[in-house]
TORLUMDO-656188 format. One record per residue (C-alpha): x, y, z; residue number from 1; residue in one letter. Coordinates in nm, 2 decimals, padded with zeros to 4 digits. Layout:
<rs>
+--------+--------+--------+-----+---+
!     c1 !     c2 !     c3 !   k ! r !
+--------+--------+--------+-----+---+
!      X !      Y !      Z ! NUM ! A !
...
+--------+--------+--------+-----+---+
</rs>
This chain:
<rs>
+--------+--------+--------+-----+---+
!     c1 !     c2 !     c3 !   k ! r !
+--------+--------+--------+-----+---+
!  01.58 !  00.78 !  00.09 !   1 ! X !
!  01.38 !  00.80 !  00.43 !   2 ! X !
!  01.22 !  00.48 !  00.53 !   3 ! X !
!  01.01 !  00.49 !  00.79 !   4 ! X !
!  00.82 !  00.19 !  01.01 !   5 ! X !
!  00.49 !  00.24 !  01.13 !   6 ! X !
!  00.64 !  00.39 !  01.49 !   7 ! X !
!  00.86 !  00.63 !  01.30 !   8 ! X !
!  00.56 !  00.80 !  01.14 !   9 ! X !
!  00.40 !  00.83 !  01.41 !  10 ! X !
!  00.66 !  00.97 !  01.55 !  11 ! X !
!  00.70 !  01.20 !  01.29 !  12 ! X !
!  00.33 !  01.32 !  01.26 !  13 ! X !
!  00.37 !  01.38 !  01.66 !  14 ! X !
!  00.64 !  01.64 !  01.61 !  15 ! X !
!  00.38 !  01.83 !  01.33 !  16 ! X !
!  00.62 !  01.69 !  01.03 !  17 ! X !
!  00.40 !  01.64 !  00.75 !  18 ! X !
!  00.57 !  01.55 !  00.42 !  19 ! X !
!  00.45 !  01.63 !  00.07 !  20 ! X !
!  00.46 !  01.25 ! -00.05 !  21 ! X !
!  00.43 !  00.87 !  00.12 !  22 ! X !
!  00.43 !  00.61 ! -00.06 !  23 ! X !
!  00.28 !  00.35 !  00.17 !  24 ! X !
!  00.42 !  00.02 !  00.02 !  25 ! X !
!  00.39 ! -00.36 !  00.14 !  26 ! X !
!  00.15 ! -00.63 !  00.17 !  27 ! X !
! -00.01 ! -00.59 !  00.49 !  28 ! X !
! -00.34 ! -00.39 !  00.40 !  29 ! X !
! -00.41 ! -00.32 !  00.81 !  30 ! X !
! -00.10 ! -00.11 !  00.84 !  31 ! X !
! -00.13 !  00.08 !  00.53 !  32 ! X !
! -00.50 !  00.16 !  00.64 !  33 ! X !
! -00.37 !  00.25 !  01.02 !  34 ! X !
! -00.06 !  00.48 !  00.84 !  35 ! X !
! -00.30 !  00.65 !  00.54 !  36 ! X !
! -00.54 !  00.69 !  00.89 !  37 ! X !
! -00.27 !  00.88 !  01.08 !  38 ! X !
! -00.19 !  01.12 !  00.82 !  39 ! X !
! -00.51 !  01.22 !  00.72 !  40 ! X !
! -00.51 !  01.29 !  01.11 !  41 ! X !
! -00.25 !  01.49 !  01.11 !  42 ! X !
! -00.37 !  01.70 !  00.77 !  43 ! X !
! -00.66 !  01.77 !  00.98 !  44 ! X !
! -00.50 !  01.89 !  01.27 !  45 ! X !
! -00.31 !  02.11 !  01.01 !  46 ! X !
! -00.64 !  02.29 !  00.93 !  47 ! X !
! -00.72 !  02.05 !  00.66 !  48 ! X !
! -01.14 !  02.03 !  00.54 !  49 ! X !
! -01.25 !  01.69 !  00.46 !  50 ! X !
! -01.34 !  01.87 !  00.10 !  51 ! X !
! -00.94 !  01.89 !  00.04 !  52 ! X !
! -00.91 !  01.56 !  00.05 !  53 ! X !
! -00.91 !  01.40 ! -00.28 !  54 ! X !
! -00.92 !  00.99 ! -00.34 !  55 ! X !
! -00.86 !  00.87 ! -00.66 !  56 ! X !
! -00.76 !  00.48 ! -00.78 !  57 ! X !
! -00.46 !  00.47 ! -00.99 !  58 ! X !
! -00.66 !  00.19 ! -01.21 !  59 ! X !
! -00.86 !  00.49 ! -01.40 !  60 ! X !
! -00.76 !  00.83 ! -01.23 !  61 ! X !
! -00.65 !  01.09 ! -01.51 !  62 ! X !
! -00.34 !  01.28 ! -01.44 !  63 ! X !
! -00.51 !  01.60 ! -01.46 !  64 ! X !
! -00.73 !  01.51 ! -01.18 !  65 ! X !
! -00.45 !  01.43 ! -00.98 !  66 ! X !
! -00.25 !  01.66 ! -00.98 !  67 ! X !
! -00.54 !  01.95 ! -01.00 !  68 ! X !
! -00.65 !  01.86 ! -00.64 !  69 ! X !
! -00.31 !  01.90 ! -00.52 !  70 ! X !
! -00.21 !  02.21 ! -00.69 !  71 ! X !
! -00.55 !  02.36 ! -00.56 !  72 ! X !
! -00.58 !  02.63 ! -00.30 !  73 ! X !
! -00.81 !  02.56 ! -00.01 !  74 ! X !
! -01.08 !  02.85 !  00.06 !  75 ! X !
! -01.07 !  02.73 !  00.39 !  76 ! X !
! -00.70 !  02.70 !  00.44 !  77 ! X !
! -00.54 !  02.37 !  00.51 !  78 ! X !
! -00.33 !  02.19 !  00.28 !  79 ! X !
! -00.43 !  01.95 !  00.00 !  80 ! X !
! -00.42 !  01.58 !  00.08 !  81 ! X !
! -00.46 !  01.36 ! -00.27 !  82 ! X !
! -00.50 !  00.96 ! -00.19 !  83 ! X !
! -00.40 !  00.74 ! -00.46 !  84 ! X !
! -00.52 !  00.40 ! -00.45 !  85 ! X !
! -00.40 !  00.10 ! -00.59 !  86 ! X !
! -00.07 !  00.26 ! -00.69 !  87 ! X !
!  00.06 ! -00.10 ! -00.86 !  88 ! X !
! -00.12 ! -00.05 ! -01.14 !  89 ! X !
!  00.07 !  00.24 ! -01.26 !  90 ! X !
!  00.33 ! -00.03 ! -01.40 !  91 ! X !
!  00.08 ! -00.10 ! -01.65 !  92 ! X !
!  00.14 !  00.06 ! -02.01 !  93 ! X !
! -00.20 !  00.16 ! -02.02 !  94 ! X !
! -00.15 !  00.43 ! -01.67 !  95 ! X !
!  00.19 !  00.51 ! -01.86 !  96 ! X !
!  00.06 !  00.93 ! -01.88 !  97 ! X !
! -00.06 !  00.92 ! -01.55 !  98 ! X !
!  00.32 !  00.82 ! -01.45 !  99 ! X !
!  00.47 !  01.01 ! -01.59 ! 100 ! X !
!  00.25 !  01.31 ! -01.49 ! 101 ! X !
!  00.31 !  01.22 ! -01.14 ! 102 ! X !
!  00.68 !  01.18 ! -01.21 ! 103 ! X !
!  00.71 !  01.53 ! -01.32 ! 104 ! X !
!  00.53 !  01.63 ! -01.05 ! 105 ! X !
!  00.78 !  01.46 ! -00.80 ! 106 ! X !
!  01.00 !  01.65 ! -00.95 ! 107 ! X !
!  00.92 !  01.95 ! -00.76 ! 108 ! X !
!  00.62 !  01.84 ! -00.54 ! 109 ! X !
!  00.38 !  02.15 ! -00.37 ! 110 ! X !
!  00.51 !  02.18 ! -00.02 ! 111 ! X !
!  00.20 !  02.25 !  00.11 ! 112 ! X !
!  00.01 !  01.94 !  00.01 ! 113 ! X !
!  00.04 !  01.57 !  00.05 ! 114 ! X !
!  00.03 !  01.28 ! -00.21 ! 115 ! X !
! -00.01 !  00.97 ! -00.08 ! 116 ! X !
!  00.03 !  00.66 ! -00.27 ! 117 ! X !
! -00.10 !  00.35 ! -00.17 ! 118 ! X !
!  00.03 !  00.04 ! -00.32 ! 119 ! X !
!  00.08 ! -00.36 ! -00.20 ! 120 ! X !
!  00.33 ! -00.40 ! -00.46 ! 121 ! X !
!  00.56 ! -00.07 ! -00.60 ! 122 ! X !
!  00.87 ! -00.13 ! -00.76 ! 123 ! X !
!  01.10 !  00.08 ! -00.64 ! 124 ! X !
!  01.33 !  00.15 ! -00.94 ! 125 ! X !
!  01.08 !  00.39 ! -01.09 ! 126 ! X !
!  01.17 !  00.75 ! -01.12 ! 127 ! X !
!  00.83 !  00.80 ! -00.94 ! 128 ! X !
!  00.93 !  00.57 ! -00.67 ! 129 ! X !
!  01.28 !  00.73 ! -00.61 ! 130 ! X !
!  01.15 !  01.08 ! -00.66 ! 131 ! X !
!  00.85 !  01.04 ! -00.42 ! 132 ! X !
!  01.11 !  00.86 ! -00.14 ! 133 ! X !
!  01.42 !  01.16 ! -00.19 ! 134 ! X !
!  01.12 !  01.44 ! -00.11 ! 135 ! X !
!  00.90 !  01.23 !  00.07 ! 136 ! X !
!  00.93 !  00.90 !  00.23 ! 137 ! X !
!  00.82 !  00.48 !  00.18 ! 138 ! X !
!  00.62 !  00.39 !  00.48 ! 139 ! X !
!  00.68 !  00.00 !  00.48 ! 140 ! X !
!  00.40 ! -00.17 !  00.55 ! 141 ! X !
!  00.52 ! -00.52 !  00.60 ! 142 ! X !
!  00.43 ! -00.79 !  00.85 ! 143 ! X !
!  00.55 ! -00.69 !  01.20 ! 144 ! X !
!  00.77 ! -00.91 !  01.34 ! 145 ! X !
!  00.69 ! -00.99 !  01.73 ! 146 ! X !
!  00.96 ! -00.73 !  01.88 ! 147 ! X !
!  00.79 ! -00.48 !  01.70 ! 148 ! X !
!  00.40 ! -00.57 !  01.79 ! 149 ! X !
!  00.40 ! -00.38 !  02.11 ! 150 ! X !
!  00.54 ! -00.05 !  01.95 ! 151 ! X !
!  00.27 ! -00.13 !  01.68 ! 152 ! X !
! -00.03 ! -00.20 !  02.00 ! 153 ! X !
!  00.12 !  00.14 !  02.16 ! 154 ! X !
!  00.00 !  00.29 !  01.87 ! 155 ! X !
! -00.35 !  00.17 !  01.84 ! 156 ! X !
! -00.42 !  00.20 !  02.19 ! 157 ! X !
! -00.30 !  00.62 !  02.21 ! 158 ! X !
! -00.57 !  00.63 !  01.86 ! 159 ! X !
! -00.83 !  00.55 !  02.10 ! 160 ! X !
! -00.67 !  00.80 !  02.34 ! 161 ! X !
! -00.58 !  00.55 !  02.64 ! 162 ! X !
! -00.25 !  00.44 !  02.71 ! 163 ! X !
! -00.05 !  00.09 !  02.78 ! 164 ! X !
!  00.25 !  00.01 !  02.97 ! 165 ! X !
!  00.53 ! -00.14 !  02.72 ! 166 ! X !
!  00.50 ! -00.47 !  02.95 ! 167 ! X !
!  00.15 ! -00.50 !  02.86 ! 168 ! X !
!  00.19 ! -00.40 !  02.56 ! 169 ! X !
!  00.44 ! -00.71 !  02.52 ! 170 ! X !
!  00.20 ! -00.95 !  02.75 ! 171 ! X !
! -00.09 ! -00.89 !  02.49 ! 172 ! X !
!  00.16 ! -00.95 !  02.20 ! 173 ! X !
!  00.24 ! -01.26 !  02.36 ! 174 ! X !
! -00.13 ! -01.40 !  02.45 ! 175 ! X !
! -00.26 ! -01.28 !  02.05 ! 176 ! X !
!  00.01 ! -01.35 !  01.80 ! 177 ! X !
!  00.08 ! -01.07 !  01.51 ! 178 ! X !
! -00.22 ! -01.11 !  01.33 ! 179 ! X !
! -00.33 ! -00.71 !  01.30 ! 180 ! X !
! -00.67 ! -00.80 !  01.27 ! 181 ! X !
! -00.69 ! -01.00 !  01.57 ! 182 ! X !
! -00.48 ! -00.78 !  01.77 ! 183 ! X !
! -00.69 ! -00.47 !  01.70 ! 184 ! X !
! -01.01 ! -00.69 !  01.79 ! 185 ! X !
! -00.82 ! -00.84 !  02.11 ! 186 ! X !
! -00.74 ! -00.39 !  02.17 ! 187 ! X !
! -01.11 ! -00.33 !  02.17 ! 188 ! X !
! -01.20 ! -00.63 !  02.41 ! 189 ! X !
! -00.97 ! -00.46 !  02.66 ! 190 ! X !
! -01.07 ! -00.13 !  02.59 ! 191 ! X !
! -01.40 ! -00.25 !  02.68 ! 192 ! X !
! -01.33 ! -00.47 !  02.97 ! 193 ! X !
! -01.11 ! -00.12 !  03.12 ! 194 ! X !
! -01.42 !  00.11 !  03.12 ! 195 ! X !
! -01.36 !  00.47 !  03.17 ! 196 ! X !
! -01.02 !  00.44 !  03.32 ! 197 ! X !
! -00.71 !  00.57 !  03.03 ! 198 ! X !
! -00.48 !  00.31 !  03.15 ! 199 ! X !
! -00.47 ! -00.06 !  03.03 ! 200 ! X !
! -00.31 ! -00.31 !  03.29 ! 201 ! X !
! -00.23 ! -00.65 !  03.30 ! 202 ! X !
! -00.51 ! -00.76 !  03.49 ! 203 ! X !
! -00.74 ! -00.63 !  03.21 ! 204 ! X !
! -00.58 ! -00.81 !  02.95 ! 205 ! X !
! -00.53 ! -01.17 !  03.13 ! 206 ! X !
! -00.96 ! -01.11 !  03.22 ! 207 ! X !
! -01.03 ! -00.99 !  02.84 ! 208 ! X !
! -00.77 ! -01.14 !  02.63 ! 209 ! X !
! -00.66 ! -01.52 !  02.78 ! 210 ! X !
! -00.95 ! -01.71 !  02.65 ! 211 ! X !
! -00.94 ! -02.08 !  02.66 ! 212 ! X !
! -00.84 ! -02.16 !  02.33 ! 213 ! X !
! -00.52 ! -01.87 !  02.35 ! 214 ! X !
! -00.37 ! -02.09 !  02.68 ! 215 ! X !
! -00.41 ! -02.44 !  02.47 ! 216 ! X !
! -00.21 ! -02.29 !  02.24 ! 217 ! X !
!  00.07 ! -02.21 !  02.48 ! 218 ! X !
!  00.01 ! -02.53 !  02.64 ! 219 ! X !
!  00.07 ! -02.67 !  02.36 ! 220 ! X !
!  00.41 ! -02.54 !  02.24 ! 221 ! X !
!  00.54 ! -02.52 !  02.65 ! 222 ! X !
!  00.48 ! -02.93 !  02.63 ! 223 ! X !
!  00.72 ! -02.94 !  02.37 ! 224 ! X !
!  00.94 ! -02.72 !  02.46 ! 225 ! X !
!  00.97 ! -02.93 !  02.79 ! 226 ! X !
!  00.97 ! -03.23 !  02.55 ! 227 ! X !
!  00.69 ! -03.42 !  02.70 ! 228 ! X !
!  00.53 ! -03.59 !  02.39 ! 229 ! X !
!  00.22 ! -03.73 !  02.49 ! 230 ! X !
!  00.12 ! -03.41 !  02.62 ! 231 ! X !
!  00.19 ! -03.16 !  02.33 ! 232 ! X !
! -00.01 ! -03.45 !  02.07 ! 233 ! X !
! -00.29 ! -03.43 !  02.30 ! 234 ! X !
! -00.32 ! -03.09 !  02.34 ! 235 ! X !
! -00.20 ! -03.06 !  01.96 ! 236 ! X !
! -00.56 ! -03.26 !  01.90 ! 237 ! X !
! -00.74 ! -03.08 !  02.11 ! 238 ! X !
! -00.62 ! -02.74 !  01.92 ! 239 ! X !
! -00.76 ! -02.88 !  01.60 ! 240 ! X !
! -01.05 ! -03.03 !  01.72 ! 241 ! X !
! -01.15 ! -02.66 !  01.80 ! 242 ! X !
! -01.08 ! -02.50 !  01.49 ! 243 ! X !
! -00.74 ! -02.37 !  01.56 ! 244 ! X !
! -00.62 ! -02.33 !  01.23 ! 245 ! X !
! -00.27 ! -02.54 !  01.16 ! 246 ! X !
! -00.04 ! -02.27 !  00.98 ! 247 ! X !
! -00.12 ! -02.04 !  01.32 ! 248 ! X !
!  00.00 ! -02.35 !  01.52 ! 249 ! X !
!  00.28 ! -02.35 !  01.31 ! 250 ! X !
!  00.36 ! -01.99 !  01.33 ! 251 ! X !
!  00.33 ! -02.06 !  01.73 ! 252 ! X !
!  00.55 ! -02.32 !  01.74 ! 253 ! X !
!  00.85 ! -02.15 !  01.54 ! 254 ! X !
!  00.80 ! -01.88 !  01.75 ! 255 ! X !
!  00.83 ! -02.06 !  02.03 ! 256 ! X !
!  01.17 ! -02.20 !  01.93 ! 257 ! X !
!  01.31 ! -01.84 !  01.78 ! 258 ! X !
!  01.31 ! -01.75 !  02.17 ! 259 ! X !
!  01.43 ! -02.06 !  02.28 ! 260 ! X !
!  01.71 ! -02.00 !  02.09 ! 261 ! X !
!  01.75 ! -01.68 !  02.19 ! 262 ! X !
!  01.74 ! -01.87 !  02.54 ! 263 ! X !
!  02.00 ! -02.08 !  02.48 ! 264 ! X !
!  02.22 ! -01.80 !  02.35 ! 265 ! X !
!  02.23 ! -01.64 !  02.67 ! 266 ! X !
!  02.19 ! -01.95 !  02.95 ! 267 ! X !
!  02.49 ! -01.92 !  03.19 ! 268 ! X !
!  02.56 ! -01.57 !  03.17 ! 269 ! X !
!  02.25 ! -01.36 !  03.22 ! 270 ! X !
!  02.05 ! -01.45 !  03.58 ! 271 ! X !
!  01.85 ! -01.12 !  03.63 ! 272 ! X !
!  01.52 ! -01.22 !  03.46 ! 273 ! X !
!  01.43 ! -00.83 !  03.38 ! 274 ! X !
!  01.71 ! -00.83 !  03.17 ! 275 ! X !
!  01.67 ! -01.17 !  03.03 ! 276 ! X !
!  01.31 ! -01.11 !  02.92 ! 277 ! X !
!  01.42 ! -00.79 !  02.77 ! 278 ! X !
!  01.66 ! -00.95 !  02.58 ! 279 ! X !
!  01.39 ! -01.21 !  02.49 ! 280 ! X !
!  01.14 ! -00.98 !  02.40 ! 281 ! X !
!  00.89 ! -01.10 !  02.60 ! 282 ! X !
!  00.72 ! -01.05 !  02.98 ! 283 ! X !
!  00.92 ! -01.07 !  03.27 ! 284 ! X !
!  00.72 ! -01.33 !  03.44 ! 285 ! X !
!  00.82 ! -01.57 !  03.13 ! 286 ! X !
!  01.16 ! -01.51 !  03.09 ! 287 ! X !
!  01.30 ! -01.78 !  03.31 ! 288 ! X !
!  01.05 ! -02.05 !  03.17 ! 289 ! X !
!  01.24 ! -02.01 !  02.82 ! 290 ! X !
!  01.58 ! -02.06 !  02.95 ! 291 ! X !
!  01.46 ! -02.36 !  03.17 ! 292 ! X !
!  01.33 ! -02.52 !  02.87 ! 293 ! X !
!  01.62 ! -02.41 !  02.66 ! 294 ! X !
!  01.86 ! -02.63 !  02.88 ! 295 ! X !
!  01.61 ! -02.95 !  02.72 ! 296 ! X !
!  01.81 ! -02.87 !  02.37 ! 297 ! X !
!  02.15 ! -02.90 !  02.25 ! 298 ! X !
!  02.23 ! -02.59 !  02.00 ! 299 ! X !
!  02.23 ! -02.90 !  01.78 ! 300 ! X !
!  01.90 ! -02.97 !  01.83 ! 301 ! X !
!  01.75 ! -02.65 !  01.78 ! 302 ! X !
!  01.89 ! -02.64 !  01.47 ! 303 ! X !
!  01.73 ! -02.95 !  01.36 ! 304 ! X !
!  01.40 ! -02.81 !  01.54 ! 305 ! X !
!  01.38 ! -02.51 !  01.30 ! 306 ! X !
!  01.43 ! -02.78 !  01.00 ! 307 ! X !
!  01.18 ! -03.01 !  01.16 ! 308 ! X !
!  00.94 ! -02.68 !  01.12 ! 309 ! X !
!  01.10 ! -02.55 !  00.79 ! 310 ! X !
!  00.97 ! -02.92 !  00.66 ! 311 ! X !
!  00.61 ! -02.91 !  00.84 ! 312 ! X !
!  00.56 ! -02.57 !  00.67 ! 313 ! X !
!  00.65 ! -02.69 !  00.31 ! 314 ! X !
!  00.47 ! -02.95 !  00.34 ! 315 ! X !
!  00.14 ! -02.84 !  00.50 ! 316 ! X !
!  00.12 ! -02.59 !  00.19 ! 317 ! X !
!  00.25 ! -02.91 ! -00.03 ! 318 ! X !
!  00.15 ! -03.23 !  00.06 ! 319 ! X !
! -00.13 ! -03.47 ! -00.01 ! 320 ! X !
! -00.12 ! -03.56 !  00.35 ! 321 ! X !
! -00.35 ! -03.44 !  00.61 ! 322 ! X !
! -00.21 ! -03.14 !  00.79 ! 323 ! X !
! -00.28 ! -03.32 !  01.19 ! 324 ! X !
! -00.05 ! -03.59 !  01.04 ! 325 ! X !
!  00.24 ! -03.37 !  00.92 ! 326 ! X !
!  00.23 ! -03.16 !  01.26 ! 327 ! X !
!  00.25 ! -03.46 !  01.42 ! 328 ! X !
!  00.53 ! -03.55 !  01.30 ! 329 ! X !
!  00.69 ! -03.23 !  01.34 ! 330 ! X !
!  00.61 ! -03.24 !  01.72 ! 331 ! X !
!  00.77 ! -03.62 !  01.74 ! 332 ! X !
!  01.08 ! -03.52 !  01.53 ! 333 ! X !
!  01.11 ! -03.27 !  01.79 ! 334 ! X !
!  00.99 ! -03.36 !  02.12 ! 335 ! X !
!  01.10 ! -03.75 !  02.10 ! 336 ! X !
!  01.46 ! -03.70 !  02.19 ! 337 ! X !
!  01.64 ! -03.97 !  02.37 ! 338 ! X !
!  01.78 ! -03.86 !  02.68 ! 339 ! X !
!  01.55 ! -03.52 !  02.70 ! 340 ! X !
!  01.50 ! -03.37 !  03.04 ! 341 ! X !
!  01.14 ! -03.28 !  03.12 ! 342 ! X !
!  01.07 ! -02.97 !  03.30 ! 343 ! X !
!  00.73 ! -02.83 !  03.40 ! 344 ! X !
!  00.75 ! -02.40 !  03.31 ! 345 ! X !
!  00.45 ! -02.24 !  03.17 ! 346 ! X !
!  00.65 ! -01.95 !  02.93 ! 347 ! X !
!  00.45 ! -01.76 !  02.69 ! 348 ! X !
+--------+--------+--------+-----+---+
</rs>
């Protein structure tokens, strides 16, 4: 059963491979829309009119419709490209013919068109399901984690036919967070900022990208990874002061402490920086912050970090209290250690 990321699609529609059925499953609506975006592309390339392509929502779509646009014959040549939205609902017992009419159809799908099935939720035990994935594929559309957002920006940046360096790539990654909204937005700003030239550089992104409110944020997690408490509430304040919502503080702060760990895991035996920020996952001119700041934490105490974190998130969805008071106390719980060193690193 081929299951392919968003880079492995791509990949795949590169080398002219165009299969007869996706299923394009998973919660983040921004990647399905980039991956439905990418094979109609491709169709195109193929030859394929914008009249052969059929859209349909699985909510009220008969069967015969269906499966008539992809059994039809193009005048123009092409192949057949039939979008169904909304696929979910076809668990319902009232889409039960139109299931079954595509599950007969999966049976022995037309090579030379493409069904593409669109659906946030899909369960995958469904003869549909498992006959679309043996002679087609699932394209999981899931939230990215962050060693796989500057594959993801590589992507969006060669759409808009210019090109990144992986480091950058990684750099912008770092500076945005893996919000796909906000990532393509913080894409355009560079694109923008870069002109006419094809090539996207650092420079462009720290003049486009690094906006005051981006650095607080690393402030703000690089004061406690050095442990320096009156620091990380004050810029903690400032942060929510200026809208910075507290679940993306959050998010930035276990981040923060995932590569830290990752830090600490390889302090004392790897000294080139290249190869520590590749291990890391993150820019070169970083890498030797996080293993500074990992020397401020027993393994011990990064364990009671991620708890520390585990508990602010539960209870920022949970609790009566008000959200600046429950990351407060995460940040004491983990900043407030007796004995902590204090260092003065700036990683990202």
């Amino acid at each position: 059963m081929p299951r392919l990321d968003i880079t492995a699609l791509e990949r795949e529609l590169a080398q002219g491979k165009l299969r007869p059925a996706y299923i394009l499953a998973g919660e983040e609506s921004y990647l399905a829309q980039v991956a439905l975006g990418m094979i109609k592309d491709a169709a195109m390339t193929c030859g394929t009119q914008e009249m052969s392509i059929f859209t349909f929502s699985a909510r009220d779509a008969s069967a015969d419709e269906v499966l008539g646009s992809l059994r039809t014959v193009p005048l123009l040549g092409g192949r057949p490209l039939a979008i169904l939205r909304d696929g979910g609902e076809l668990a319902k017992a009232g889409r039960k013919v139109l299931l079954d009419a595509l599950t007969g159809y999966m049976e022995e799908p037309v090579d030379s068109s493409t069904l593409v099935a669109v659906a946030e939720k899909l369960d995958g035990r469904t003869r549909f399901a498992q006959l679309a994935a043996k002679n087609g594929a699932v394209v999981e559309c899931k939230p990215l984690f962050d060693d796989k957002l500057p594959s993801w920006i590589g992507i969006e940046v060669r759409r808009r036919k210019r090109q990144i360096s992986h480091e950058a790539a990684r750099f912008l990654a770092d500076l945005t967070g893996n919000d796909l909204g906000q990532l393509t937005q913080a894409i355009e700003r560079v694109i923008l900022y870069a002109g006419d030239r094809a090539a996207l550089e650092l420079k462009d992104i720290e003049e486009a990208v690094a906006d005051t409110h981006q650095r607080d944020i690393f402030d703000l997690t690089n004061a406690v990874g050095e442990r320096s408490l009156s620091k990380a509430l004050s810029y903690l304040h400032n942060l929510l002061e200026n809208g910075q919502p507290p679940p993306l503080i959050l998010h930035m702060l276990a981040r923060h402490f995932r590569l830290l760990s990752k830090a600490k895991e390889i302090s004392g035996r790897v000294n080139d920086r290249t190869e520590a920020a590749s291990y890391l996952g993150v820019n070169p001119f970083y890498a030797k912050d996080y293993i500074e700041q990992a020397r401020n934490f027993s393994k011990g105490e990064l364990r009671e970090s991620f708890r520390a974190l585990y508990r602010c998130d539960r209870e920022i969805k949970s609790s009566r209290l008000p959200r600046e008071r429950v990351l407060e106390r995460a940040i004491m719980a983990i900043a407030q250690k007796k004995g902590a060193a204090r260092n003065t690193g700036s990683a990202r």
